[in-house]
LOGUTI-156880 format. One line per 3 residues: number of its first residue (from 1); their letters; for each residue x, y, z of C-alpha. Coordinates in steps of 0.05 Angstrom, whole numbers. Example, Ala and Ser with C-alpha at 12.3 -4.5 7.8 and 13.67 -1.06 7.14 Angstrom:
<doros>
1	AS	246,-90,156  273,-21,143
</doros>
This chain:
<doros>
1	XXX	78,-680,-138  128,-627,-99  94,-573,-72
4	XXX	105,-510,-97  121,-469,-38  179,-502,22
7	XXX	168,-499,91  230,-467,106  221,-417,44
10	XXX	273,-363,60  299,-380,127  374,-397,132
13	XXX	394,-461,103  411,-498,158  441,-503,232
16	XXX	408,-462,292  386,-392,249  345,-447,209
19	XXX	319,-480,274  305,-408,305  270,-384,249
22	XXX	220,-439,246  206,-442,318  193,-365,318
25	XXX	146,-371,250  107,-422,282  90,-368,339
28	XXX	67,-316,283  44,-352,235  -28,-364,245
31	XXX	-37,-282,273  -91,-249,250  -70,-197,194
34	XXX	-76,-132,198  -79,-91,133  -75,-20,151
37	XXX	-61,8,86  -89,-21,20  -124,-15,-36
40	XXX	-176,-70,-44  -237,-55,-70  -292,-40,-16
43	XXX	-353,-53,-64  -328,-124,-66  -341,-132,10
46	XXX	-402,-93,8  -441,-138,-50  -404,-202,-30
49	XXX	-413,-222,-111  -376,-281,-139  -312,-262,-168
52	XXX	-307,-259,-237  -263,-303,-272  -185,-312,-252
55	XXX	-149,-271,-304  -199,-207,-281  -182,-233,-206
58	XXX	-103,-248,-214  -85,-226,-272  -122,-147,-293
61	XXX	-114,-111,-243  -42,-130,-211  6,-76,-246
64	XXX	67,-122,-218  36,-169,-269  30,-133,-328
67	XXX	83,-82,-318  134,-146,-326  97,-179,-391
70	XXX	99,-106,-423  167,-104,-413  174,-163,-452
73	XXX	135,-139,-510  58,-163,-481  14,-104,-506
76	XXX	-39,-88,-443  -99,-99,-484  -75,-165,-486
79	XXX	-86,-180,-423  -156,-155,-411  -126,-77,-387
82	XXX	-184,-30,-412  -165,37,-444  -193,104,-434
85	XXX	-217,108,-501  -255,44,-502  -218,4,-558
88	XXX	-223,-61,-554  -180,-103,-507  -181,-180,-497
91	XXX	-244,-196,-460  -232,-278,-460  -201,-295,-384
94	XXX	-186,-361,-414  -139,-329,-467  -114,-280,-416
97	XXX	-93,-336,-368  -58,-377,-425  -18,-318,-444
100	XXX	1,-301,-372  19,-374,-364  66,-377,-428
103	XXX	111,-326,-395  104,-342,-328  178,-358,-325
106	XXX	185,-281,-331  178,-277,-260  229,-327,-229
109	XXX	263,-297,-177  213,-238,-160  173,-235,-101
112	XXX	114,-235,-151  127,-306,-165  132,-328,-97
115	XXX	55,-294,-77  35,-329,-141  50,-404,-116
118	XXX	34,-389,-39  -42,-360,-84  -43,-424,-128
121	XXX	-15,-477,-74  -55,-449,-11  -116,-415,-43
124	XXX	-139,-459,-103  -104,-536,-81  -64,-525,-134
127	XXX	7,-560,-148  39,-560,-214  81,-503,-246
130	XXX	45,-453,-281  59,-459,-348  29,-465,-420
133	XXX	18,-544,-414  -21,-534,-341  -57,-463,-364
136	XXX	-125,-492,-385  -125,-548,-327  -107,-495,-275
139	XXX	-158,-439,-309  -217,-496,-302  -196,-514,-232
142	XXX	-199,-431,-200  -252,-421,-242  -295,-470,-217
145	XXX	-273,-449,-137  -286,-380,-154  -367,-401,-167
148	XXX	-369,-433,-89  -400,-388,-47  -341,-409,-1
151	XXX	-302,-366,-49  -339,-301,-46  -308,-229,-13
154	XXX	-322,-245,55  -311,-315,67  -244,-306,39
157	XXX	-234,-251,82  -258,-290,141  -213,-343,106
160	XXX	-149,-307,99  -166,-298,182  -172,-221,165
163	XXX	-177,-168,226  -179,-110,195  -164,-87,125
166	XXX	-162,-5,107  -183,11,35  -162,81,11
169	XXX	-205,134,-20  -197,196,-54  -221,254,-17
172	XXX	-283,262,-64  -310,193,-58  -374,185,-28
175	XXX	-363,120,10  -427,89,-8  -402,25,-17
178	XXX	-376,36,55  -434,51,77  -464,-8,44
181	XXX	-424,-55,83  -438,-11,151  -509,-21,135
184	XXX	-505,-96,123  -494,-125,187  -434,-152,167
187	XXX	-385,-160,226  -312,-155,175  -284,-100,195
190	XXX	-261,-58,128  -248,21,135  -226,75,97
193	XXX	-167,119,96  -166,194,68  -133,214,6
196	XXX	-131,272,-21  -75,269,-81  -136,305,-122
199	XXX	-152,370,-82  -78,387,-63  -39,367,-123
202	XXX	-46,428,-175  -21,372,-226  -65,336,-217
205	XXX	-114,329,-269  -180,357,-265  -151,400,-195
208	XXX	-192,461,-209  -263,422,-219  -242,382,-169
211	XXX	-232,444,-116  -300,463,-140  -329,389,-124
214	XXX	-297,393,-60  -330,458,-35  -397,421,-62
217	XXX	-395,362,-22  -384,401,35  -416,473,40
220	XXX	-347,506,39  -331,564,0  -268,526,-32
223	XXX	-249,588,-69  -226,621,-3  -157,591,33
226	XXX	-204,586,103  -256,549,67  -216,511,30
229	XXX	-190,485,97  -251,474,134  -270,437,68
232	XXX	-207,383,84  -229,380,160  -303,363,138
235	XXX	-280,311,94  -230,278,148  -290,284,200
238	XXX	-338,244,144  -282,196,127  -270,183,206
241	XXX	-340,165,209  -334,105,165  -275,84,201
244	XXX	-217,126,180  -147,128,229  -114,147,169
247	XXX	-91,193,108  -44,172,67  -4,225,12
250	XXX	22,208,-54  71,261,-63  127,266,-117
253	XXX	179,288,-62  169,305,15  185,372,19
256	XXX	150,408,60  138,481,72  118,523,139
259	XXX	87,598,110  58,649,148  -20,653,152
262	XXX	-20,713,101  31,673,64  0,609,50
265	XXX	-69,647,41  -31,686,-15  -2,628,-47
268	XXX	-71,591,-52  -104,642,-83  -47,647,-145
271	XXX	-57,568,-148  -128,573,-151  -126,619,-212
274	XXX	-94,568,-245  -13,590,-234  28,562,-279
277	XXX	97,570,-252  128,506,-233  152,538,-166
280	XXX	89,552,-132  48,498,-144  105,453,-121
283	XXX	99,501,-58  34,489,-53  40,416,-44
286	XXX	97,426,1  57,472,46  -12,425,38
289	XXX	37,361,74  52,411,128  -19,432,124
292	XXX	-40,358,134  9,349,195  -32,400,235
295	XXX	-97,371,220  -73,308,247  -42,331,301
298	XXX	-119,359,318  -167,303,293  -122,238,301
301	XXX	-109,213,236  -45,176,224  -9,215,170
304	XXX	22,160,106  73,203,61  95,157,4
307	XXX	133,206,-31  188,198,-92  154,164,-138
310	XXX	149,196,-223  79,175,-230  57,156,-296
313	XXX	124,158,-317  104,143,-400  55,198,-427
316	XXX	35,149,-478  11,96,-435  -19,149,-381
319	XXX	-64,179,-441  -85,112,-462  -97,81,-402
322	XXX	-95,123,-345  -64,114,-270  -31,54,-251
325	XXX	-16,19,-304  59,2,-277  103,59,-307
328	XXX	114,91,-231  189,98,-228  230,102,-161
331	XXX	264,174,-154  323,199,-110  284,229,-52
334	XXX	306,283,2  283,277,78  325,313,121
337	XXX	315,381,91  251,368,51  220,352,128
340	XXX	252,395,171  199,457,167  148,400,180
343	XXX	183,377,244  193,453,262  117,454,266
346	XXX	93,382,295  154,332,295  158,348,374
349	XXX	91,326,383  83,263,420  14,245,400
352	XXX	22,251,334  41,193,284  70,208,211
355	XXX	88,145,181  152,151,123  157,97,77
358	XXX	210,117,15  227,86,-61  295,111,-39
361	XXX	331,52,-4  397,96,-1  357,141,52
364	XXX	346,88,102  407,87,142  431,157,128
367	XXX	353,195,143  306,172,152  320,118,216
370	XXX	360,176,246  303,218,239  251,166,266
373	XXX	301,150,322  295,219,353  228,257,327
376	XXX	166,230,367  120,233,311  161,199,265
379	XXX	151,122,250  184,81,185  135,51,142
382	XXX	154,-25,123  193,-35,46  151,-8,7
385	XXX	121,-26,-72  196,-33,-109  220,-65,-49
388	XXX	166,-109,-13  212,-167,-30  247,-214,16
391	XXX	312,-171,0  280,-99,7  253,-126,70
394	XXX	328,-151,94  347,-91,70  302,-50,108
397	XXX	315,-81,174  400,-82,168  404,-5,151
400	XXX	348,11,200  357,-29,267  414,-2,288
403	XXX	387,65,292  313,64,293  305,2,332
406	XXX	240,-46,318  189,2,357  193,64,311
409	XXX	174,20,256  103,-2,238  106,-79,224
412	XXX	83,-94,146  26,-73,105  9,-101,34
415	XXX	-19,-37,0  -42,-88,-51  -96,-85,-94
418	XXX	-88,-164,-108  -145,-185,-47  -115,-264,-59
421	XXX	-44,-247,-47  -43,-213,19  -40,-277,56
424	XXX	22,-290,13  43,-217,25  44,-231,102
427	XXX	67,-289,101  127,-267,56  143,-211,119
430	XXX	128,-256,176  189,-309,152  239,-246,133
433	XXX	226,-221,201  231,-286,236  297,-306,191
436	XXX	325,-238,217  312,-248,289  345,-317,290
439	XXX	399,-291,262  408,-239,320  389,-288,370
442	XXX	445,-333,334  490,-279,343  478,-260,411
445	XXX	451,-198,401  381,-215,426  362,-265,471
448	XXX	309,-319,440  252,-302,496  261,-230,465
451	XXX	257,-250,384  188,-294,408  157,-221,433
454	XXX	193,-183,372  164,-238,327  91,-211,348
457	XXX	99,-141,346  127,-144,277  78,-182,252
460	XXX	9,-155,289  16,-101,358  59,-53,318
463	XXX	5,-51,260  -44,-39,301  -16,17,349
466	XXX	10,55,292  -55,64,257  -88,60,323
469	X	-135,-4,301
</doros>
């Protein structure tokens, strides 16, 4: 029986680019992986339980998954996605997996697919198409792996030949289940990064109980624009203690705003008592990145903006069930002028890294690499979400090369919450960048010796200096 993923899967077809690109994967692809930016589950490392059966590992909680079978008429609750409101949604995994496998053809072509097999083939032994005649054979055989202890959170991390992996939390989490694994003796390293979407967003919901929570957890007077502050440097201190480089912003756009003291201090307090025009609460988020900027400029946290996305973009859905459920939608994003009072305050600063990943691919070659190729603080996050494909990730290294270079970029990160598919994930990056190189190195724009040491950087050093791992 074939196996389901090639050897040469997406290198060039043949002559010396093919030849370069395997010789250069076989120096990368055994690295360790860094995952600087995720969004695994950290009680799974800290109780090291079995996990549960593969349609609630695979299948549940992967919106790049359900988001496609929805489009094609699968309703969630058929495939195990619990609502808000409790009604009843298919609880059988078996019956999940079967109906996942009857449209698995849905995915052909997608870089969804092509995690799936490298899960399947590499993970679980397994070697026949998905489909509705393999489901139940396939089901029995990952179920019955999934019950080995050898199969548990942290051997697979130890497995998957895991460095370090960063979770993400919002900024009102208590981090017990980090410090459950802290206390455990465990020696996988998994941290946190800080996000606070909640306590800067005045959309978001729940944002005035949530200020409220905030100045609870830490003793600050969140009701003032100095406590409120102090409150977001308290947090970043506690979230630094559980291993924290970073904080990472989920912002609808990246503009950004510099007020005066007396100005931002006015503006806070017409947010806090609830403001309602449009204007100043998207102000206020503007003026909380900038805001962000400086505290990492003083405590050391990597700053993430993943701006431009309509979140939740069906109110339907969103009031059933909740966040992430797939209906994120790329927007047209601005950098140039939605940064610049940013970069007026802290792009200068050479000890400072913001990292700028975009849903906007048209903004790559005409912002943002010119504006990580001269501002200091700047770095380009990999393709991102939409784009995390092996043609985003072309993409992304044409229309940013040229003008960025390799060394304002951060190599890849997954931001997954599927824990089995970020082998795949890396894997997927390591052979784009290697198929890129040997085609430079075929072109004799970079000498071979020089795509070997490119080859590493993109695929571990640059991960790791970014986000200071």
């Amino acid at each position: 029986m074939a196996a389901l993923t090639d050897p040469d899967l997406l290198f060039a077809a043949e002559g010396r680019p093919l030849s370069l690109a395997r010789a250069l994967y076989a120096g990368v692809k055994d690295l360790p992986i860094v995952s600087p930016h995720g969004h695994t589950d950290p009680r799974w490392y800290a109780l090291n339980e079995p996990f549960p059966d593969p349609a609630q590992l695979l299948i549940v909680p992967d919106h790049y998954i359900f988001r496609m079978l929805f489009s094609q008429g699968v309703r969630l609750e058929e495939l195990g996605v619990a609502s808000l409101g409790g009604s009843p949604v298919e609880t059988d995994g078996r019956a999940i997996w079967r109906r996942f496998a009857e449209h698995y053809h849905l995915f052909r072509g997608t870089p969804t697919r092509l995690w799936l097999d490298h899960v399947l083939e590499h993970l679980f032994g397994i070697e026949e198409s998905l489909s509705t005649a393999s489901a139940d054979r396939t089901y029995h055989t990952i179920a019955a792996l999934l019950r080995r202890d050898d199969y548990r959170p942290r051997a697979l991390f130890e497995r998957f030949n895991i460095e370090v992996i960063a979770t993400t939390e919002g900024a009102l989490d208590d981090l017990k289940w980090h410090r459950a694994i802290r206390d455990s003796g465990w020696d996988g390293r998994v941290v946190t990064a800080y996000r606070p979407d909640a306590v800067v967003d005045p959309d978001f919901e729940g944002f005035a109980s949530n200020l409220d929570r905030l100045g609870e957890i830490t003793g600050c007077d969140t009701a003032s624009w100095a406590g409120y502050l102090e409150a977001h440097r308290k947090r970043r201190a506690y979230f630094k203690e559980f291993g924290a480089t970073s904080s990472d912003h989920g912002h609808p756009t990246a503009e950004t705003a510099n007020l005066s003291d007396a100005a931002a201090e006015e503006l806070f307090n017409r947010i806090r008592r609830g403001s309602e025009d449009g204007r100043e609460r998207k102000l206020f988020r503007a003026q909380m990145l900038t805001e962000m900027a400086k505290m990492s400029r003083d405590d050391g946290l990597v700053m993430q903006i993943h701006p431009g996305s309509w979140r939740n973009h069906s109110p339907s859905v969103f009031q059933k069930f909740g966040r992430d459920k797939g209906f994120d939608i790329p927007t047209r994003t601005d950098y140039v002028t939605a940064l610049k009072p940013l970069l007026d305050c802290v792009g200068l600063e050479r000890d400072l890294t913001i990292i700028l990943f975009t849903l906007d691919e048209t903004s790559y070659a005409r912002e943002l690499a010119p504006l990580a190729g001269v501002y200091p603080a700047l770095k380009l996050g990999p393709a991102w979400w939409f784009h995390d494909s092996p043609e985003g990730m072309r993409r992304f290294r044409e229309m940013t090369t040229e003008t960025a270079g390799f060394y304002n970029t951060v190599g890849f990160n997954d931001d997954t919450r599927a824990f089995p598919s970020i082998p795949a994930r890396h894997d997927v990056a390591r052979r784009v960048d290697c198929a890129f190189l040997a085609r430079l190195v075929a072109e004799r724009r970079l000498r071979e010796d020089e795509a070997h040491e490119v080859a590493g950087e993109l695929a571990y050093t640059l991960a790791k200096k970014a986000y200071r791992l």
